[in-house]
N, C-alpha and C positions, 0 to 999 in steps of 0.2 A: 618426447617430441611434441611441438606444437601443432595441435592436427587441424589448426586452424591457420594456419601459417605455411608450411614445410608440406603439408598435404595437398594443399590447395593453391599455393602459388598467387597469393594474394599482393598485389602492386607494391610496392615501394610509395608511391602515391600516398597511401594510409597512413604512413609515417611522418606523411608531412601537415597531417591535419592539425595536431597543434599549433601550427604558427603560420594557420590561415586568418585573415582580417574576415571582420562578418561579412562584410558584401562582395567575399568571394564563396560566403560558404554555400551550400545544396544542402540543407538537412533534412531527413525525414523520420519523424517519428511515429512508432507502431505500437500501439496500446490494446492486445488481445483479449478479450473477455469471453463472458461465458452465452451469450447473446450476439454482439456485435464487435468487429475488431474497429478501431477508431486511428485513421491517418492525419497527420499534418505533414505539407511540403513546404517548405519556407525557404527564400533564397534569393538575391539581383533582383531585391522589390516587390518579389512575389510570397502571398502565400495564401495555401489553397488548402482547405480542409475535405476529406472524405471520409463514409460509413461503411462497409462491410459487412455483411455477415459472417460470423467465423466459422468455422469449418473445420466442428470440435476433433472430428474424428485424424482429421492432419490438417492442423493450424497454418502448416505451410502451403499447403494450398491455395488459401481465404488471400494468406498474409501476400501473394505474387501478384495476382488477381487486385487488389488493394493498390502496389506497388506501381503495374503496369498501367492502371487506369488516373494514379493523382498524375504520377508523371505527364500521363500524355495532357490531362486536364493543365497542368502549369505548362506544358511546353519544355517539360526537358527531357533528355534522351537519358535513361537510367545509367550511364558512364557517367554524364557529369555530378552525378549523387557524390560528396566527398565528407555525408557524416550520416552514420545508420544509427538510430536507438531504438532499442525495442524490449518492451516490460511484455508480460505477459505472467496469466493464473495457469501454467501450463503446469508447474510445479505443485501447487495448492490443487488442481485435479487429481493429480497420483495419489493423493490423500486420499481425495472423496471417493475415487475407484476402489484405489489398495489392490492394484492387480499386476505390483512388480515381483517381479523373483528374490523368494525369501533371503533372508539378510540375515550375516552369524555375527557374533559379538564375541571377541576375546578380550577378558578381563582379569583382573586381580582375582586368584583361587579368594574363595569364599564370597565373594560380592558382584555372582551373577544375578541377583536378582533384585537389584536396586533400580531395574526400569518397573519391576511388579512392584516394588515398596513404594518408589516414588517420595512425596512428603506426609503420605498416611493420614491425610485432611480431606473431608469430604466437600472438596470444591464442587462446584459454585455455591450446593445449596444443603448447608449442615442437617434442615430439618426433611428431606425428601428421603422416606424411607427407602425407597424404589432405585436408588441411585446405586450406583456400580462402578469401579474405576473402568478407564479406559484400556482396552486391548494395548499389550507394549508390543511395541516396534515389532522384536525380534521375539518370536516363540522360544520358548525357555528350554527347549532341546537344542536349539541352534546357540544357547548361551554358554559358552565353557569358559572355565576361569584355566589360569597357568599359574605355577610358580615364580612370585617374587616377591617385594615389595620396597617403597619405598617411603621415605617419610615424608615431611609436611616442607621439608627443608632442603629436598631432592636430594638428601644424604639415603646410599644405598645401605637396606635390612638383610634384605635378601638376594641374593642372585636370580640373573632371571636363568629360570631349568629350562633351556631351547628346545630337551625332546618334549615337554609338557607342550610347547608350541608349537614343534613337529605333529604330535599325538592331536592337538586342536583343530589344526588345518588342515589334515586328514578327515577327521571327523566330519567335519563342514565339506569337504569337497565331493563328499559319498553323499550327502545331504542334499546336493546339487545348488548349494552354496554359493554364487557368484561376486558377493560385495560382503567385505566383513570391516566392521567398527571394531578398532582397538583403541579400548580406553580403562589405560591404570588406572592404579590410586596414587595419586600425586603427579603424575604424568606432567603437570602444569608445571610442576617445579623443577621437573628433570625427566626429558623427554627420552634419555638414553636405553631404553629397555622398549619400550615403544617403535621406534626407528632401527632397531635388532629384528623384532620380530617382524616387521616392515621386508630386509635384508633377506630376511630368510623366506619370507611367502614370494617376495620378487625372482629369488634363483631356483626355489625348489617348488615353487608353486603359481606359474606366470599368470595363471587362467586366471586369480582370485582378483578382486579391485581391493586395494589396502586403503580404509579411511581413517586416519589417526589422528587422536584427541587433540595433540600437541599442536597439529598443525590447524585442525580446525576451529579449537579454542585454548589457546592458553591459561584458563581461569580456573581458578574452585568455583565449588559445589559441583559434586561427585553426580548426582541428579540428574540435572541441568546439562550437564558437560556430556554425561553415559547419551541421554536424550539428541541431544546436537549433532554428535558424530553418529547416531543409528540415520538420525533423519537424512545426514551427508552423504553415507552408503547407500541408501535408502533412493534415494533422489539420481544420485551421477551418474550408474549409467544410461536411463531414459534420456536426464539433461545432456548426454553429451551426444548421444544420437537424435535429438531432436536440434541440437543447434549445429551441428555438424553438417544435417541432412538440409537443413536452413541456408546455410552460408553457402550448400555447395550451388545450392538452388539459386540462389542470388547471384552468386558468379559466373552461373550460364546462360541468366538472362541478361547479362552486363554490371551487375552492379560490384562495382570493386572494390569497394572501401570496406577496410577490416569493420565488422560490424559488432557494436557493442548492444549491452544491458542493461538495465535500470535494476538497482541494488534495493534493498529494504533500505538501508541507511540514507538512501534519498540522492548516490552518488550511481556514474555507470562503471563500467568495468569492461575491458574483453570477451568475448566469447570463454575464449582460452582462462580467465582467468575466473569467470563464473562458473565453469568447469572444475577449474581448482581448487573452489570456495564455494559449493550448488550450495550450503546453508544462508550463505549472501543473500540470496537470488529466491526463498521462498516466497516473499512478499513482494516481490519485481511487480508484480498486476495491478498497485493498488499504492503506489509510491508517486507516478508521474503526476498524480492530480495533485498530492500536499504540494510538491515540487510545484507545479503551476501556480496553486495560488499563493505559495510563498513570491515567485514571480510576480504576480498580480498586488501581492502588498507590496513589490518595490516602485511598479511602472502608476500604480495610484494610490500612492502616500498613506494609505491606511495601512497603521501598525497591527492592532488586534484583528484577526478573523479567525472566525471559524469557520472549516469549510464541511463542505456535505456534497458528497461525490456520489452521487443515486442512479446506477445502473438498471441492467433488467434483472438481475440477482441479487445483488446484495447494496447495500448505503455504507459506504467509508467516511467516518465522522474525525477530525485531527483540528487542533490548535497551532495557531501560530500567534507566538507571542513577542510581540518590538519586532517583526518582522521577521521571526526564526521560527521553526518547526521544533519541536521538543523530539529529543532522539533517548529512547529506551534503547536499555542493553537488554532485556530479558523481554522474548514478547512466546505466543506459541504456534504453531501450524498443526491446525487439528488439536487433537488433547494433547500433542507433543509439544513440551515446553521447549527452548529455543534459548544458548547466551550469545547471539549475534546483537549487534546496532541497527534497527529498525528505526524509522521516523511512527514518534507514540501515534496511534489511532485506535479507532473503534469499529469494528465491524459487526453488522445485521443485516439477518435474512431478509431486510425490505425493499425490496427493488420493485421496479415494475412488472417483472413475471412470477412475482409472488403472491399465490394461491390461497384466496378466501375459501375458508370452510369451517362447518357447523361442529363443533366441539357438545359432543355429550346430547345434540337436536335440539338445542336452547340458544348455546352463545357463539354469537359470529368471532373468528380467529382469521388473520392473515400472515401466510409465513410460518417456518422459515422456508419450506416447501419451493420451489421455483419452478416453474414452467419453461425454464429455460430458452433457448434459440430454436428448438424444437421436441416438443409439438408448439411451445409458445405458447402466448395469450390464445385465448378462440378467437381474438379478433386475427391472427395472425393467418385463419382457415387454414391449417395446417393436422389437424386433427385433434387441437386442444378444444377441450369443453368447460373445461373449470373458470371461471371467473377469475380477475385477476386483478392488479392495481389499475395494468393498463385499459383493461376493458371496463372497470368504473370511470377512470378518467373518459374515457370516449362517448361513456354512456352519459354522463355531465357537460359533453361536448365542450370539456377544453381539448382533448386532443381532436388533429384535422383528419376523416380520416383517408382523404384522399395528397397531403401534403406528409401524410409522415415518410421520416427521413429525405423529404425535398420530394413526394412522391415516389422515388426507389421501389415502396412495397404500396400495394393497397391494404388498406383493415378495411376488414368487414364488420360496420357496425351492429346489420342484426345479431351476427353469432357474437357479438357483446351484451347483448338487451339480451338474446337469450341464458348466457351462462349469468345474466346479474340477475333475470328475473327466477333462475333455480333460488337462487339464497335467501332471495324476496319472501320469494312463496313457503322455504321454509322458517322462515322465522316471522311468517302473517303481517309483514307489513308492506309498502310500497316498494318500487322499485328505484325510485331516486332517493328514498329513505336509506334503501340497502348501497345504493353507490355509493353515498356519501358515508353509512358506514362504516366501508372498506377502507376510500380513504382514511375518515379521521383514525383509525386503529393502525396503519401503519403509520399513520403521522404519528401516533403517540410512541410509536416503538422508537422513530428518530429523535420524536423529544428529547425521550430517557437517556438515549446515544450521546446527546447533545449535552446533557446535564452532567452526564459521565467524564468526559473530559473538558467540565470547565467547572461547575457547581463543588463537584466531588475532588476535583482537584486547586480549589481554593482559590477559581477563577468565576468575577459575577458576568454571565452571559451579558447580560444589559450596557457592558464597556466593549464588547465585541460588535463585527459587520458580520453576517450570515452570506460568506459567499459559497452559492450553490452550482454546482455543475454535474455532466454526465446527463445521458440521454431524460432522465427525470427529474431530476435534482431540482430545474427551475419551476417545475408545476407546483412543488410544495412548499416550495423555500419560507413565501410568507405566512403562509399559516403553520409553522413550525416558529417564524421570528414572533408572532402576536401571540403563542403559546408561550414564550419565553421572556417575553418585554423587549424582544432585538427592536430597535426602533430601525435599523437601515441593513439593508439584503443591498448585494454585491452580487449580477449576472453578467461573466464574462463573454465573452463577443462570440464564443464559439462552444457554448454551455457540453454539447452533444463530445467534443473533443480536447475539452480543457488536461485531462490527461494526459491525452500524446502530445500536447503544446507544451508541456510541462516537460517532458523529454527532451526536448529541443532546450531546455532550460536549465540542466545538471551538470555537473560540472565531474569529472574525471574524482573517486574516493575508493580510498581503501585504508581498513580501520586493523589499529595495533594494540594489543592487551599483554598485560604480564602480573601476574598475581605477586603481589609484596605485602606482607599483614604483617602490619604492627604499630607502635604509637607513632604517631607524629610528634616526634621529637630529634635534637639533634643527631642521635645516634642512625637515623635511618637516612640522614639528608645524603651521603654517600652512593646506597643500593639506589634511591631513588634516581639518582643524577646518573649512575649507571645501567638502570633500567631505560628512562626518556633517553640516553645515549645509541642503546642497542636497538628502541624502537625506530629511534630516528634512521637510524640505518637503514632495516627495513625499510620503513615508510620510503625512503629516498627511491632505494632499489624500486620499488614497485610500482613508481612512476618514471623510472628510468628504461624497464620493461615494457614497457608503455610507449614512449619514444615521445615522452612528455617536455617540451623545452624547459632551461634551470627557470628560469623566468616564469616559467609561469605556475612554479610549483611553490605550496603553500603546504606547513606544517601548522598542528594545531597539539599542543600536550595537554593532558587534563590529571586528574586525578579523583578516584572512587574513594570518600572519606563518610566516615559515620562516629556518632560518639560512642565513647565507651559502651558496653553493651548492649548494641542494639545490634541486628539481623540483616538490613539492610540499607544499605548507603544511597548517598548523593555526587553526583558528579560536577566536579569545580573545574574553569579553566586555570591553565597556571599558564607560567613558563620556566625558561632553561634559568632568567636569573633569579627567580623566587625560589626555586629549588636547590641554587647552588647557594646562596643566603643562606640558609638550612639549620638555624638556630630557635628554639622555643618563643624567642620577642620577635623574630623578623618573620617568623610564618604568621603572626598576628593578624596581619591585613588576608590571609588566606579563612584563618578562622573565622576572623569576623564577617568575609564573604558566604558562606558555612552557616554560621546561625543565623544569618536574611535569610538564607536560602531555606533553611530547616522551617523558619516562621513562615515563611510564604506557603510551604506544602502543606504542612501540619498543623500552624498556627500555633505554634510555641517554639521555644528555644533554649537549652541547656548551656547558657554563659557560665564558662571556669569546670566545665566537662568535659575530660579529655578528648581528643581525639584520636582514629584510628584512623591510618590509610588503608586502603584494600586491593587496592589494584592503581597502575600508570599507565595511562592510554596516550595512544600517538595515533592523528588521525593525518592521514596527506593527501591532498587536495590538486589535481591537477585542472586549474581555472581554463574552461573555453569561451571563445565568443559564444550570447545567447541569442538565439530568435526570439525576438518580441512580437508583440499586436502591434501591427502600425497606424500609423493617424488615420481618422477618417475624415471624410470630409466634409466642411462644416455646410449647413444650411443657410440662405439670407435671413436674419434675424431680421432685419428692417424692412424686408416684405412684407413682414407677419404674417406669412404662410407656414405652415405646417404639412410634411409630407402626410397624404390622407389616407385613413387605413385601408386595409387592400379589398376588406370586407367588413360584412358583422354577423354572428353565430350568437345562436340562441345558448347561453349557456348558466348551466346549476349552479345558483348560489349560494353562500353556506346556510343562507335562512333558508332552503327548500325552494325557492321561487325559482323558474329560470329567466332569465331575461336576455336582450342581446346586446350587448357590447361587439366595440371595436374589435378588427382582429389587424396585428399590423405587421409586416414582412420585416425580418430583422435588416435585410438588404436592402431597404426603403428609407432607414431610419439614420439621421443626419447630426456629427455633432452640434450638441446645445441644443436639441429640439428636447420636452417635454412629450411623458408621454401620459395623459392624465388617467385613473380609472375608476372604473375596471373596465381591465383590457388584456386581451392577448397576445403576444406577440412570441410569432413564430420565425426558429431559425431551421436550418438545411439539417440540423442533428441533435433538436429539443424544440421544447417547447416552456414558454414562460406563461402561466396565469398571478394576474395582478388582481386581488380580492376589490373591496372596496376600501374607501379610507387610507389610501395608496396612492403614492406618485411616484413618476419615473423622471429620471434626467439621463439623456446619454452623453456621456463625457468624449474627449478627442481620440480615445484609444476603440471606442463602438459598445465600451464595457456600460448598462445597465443600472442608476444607482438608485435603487427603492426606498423612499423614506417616508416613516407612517406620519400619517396626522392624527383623526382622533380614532382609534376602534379597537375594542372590543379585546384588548391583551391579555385577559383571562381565561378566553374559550381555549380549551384541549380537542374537545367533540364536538361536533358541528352542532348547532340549535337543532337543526330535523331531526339528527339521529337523533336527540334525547326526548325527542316525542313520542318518538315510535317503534324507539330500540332500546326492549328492556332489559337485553341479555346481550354483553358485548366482553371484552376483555379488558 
């Protein structure tokens, strides 16, 4: 039963949102974090951004409260709402807790312990003697194997022995057992043994949650795949009592519309169907920003960016390349590796409420540590005393501190001067020496971030825009671009919110896998063409569940190939006629797509080396209208006036001096005005500092475009800190 539907009595109305015209739509997007939950309402002209606090302990609380307040702020009554999206880190929490009820794992007799083997590699760091694998999922008592097996080929070895599976889920139910992973060996190839013991836990064992590989991922590697279905167990029943308890909340405050979620793959999905798929749905917190500024490279023509999504926890670093987001099949939650479709990024402990401190009484570190939403920064007067990114910024007075979040909160800047001048005083030098650096060290942490998915992946930063958002993101953006050579930074119009904007911005997705190994050659054009067949089906169905119109739904086929022995592959578009072609000369244009592709990542290429296929993916797409940034309006250029800053604040330059520049209200700021610097400019949920050697344009959408003239692209460290900080990281 759909408990999101059939329990709840949710409109028919819902049904009809696919084949709404934009300017009839209400959307509102919910982007929950670990500090601040981030609203946009957009809709008939309107749209109105808000900040929250979240309200870790029931998200749903923050998130109503949020709801009730943009609404009444735009002026609409929460019935006429007719499209809900909401991402949230609520999933990536139960990680850092780890305080669900143990999880059993039924497997192939003899191969319970391939979540402790894992790949037997001392990731990340070969030379740390001190390192440890990570704790697996499921405690190795709760791991039992059963009799069967099968091969590579989903030809059956063995029978599966059902009392072995009786005797299993027993075992587990005396364990106090709630959610169990069943994942064979070979399951990917033949799920028939899997869906048995499914049959048999559902009639003779109702209490148990059955999470099964087949359905969670149809792919090899044994690893990867044990890993995914533990995280799946692991995860659904919190997620289905946290979205359930959501909806029901929302439909007794009026709001009717079947409410959807922001996927990793950068698409939404159902309640009901994120429920179905919680592996989907790990990186839901950290997707709507790629999503936005993929949005932002279509509405201003800039193809390359990089974005830098810098909250009060953590900096989400991602590429987007000719105006696409790069989508990984393999990412991880926590040390648990993961074979869902994720949009690629990079995640660091560097946000705003991450916590400077003396390492060994010598070297300043910041991070990964967070001060979280509470106790917060000390500026927060909340009972935090640790110094933090945000109370260096405030102690360099870019941050306001009676403007932050549009006023909402006060900061107290002495308890910033105090927890910056602790770190001062321990490490003998000044206190603007010590703010600046905290900055530069967590700016260096976003550098390396930054280098990671573009340098390391065969990408020169210096062809990229630096577009920055999230409540921090614009404070650093340019001295991370002049650490890098970016000569031009990209601040959109609602820095503080660019996430939830991005929701408003995704389009209905749900991704299809089928493991097929073997050459690309004629002999496989057959399984392939009837692989993409049965995908497509799928894919169809699952925007037909949806109540997706034909029209508006879009298939996409790909295929996972690699050359002859190699470990791991690359992902090609195709389609239905390239694959039914299916002869050695007519996949030619496929291969030769194939080795660009290989030279571009790795910078080489094996022409006249076979190829293998590894997998047929089927991705379906259900296109909605998107909320955009609308025009702003422009200034008389033939005045030659210029809107005047609203103030000016003494504020810390990187050479140690302070001085005062302008400070200018983003809600002042008029297409085609320049904005010269240095200078500050403050919006309702960020804040922007412009160094020197810097200038601003605001273009017709309110977005921010920074382009360097002459300065200084080689500093990492501030000039002060290297005067007076000889011990840093």
């Amino acid at each position: 039963m759909d408990i999101f539907e059939e329990k709840q009595g949710v409109t028919s109305r819902a049904d009809e949102l696919g084949e709404l015209r934009r300017e009839d739509i209400v959307a509102i997007g919910i982007d929950t974090g670990g500090t601040h939950t981030d609203l946009v309402l957009g809709g008939k002209g309107k749209l109105v951004t808000l900040k929250v606090p979240s309200t870790t302990h029931d998200l749903t609380i923050g998130i109503l409260e949020g709801v009730k307040a943009i609404a009444q702020r735009a002026g609409f009554a929460l019935s006429e709402i007719n499209r809900f999206v909401y991402a949230s880190t609520f999933v990536t929490n139960l990680f850092i807790e780890h305080k669900q009820t143990p999880v059993g794992l039924i497997t192939t007799e003899g191969f319970r312990d391939v979540l402790a083997i894992g790949r037997a590699s001392r990731k990340p760091d070969v030379y740390d003697i001190h390192w440890r694998p990570a704790e697996p999922l499921v405690q190795r008592h709760l791991r039992l194997g059963v009799i069967e097996r099968m091969d590579h080929r989903g030809d059956i070895v063995e029978p599966l022995d059902e009392e072995s599976v009786r005797a299993a889920l027993r075992t587990l139910t005396s364990e106090g057992v709630v959610s169990v992973a069943v994942c064979l060996l070979h399951a990917y190839a033949n799920p028939a043994h899997e869906q048995r013991i499914a049959e048999i836990a559902n009639s003779e064992f109702p209490s148990l949650e059955i999470s099964l590989s087949s359905d969670v991922s149809r792919e090899f590697r044994e690893y990867e795949r044990t890993s995914t279905t533990c995280v799946s167990a692991f995860i659904k029943g919190p997620l289905r009592k946290h979205l359930a308890s959501l909806s029901a909340a929302l439909k007794a405050d009026g709001v009717l519309v079947k409410p959807t979620m922001m996927q990793g793959n950068g698409g939404i999905a159902t309640f009901q169907a994120a429920v179905d798929a919680p592996a989907s749905v790990t990186h839901s917190g950290v997707m709507g920003g790629i999503v936005g500024a993929v949005a932002l490279s279509a509405q201003t023509g800039i193809k390359n960016l990089i974005s830098l999504d810098m909250g009060g926890t953590s900096a989400d670093v991602s590429l987007i390349y000719d105006g696409k987001a790069t989508l990984a099949h393999r990412s991880h939650v926590g040390p648990h590796p993961l074979i869902v479709p994720t949009l690629d990024m990079i995640t660091i402990g560097a946000g705003g409420g991450s916590i400077a401190w003396i390492d060994g009484g010598t070297s300043l570190r910041v991070g990964p540590q967070s001060a979280g939403s509470r106790p917060g920064p000390a500026c927060y007067a909340q009972g935090g005393t640790d110094a933090t990114v945000s109370d260096a910024n405030l102690v360099a007075g870019r941050l306001n501190a009676d403007f932050f979040l549009a006023g909402a909160r006060q900061l107290d800047a002495s308890l910033s001067h105090k927890a910056v001048d602790q770190v001062a005083s321990s490490l003998n030098i000044s206190s603007d020496a010590a703010a600046l650096g905290i900055l530069a060290i967590a700016e260096a942490h976003m550098v390396n971030a930054i280098r990671l998915v573009s340098v390391e992946r065969g990408f020169d930063p210096r062809d990229f825009t630096l577009v920055a958002f999230g409540g921090a993101g614009a404070l650093h953006a340019v001295r991370l671009a002049e650490a890098l050579s970016i000569k031009k930074v990209l601040i959109p119009p609602a820095p503080g919110n660019t996430s939830a904007m991005g929701l408003l911005s995704a389009d209905t997705r749900y991704d299809f896998a089928r493991t097929l190994y073997a050459p690309l050659d004629r002999a496989i054009q057959r399984d392939m063409a009837q692989a993409a067949k049965e995908l497509l089906i799928e894919a169809n169905a699952a925007l037909e569940k949806d109540s997706i119109p034909a029209p508006q739904r879009r298939f996409v086929i790909s295929l996972d190939l690699r050359y002859e022995g190699q470990n791991y592959e690359l992902n090609l578009t195709t389609d239905e006629d390239e694959i039914q072609r299916g002869s050695s000369d007519e996949f030619k244009p496929l291969v030769d797509r194939f080795d660009a592709m290989h030279e571009q990542v790795y910078g080489y290429r094996l022409e006249g080396r076979s190829l293998k296929i590894v997998k047929v993916r089927v991705t379906s797409i259900g296109v909605t209208p998107h909320i955009v940034w609308p025009e702003l309006a422009s200034y008389d250029t033939a005045s030659g006036k210029e809107p005047a800053p609203h103030r000016y604040r003494e504020v810390l330059i990187s050479n140690g001096t302070r001085t005062e520049i302008p400070v200018y209200r983003h809600e002042d700021l008029r297409a085609g005005q320049d904005v010269p610097a240095p200078a500050i400019v403050e919006y309702t949920g960020g804040t922007l500092f412009i160094p020197p050697q810097w200038a601003g344009h605001v273009d017709q959408f309110a977005n921010l475009h920074l382009e360097q003239g002459v300065a200084d692209a080689s500093v990492t460290f501030e000039p002060a800190l290297e005067k007076e900080v000889e011990h840093h990281a």
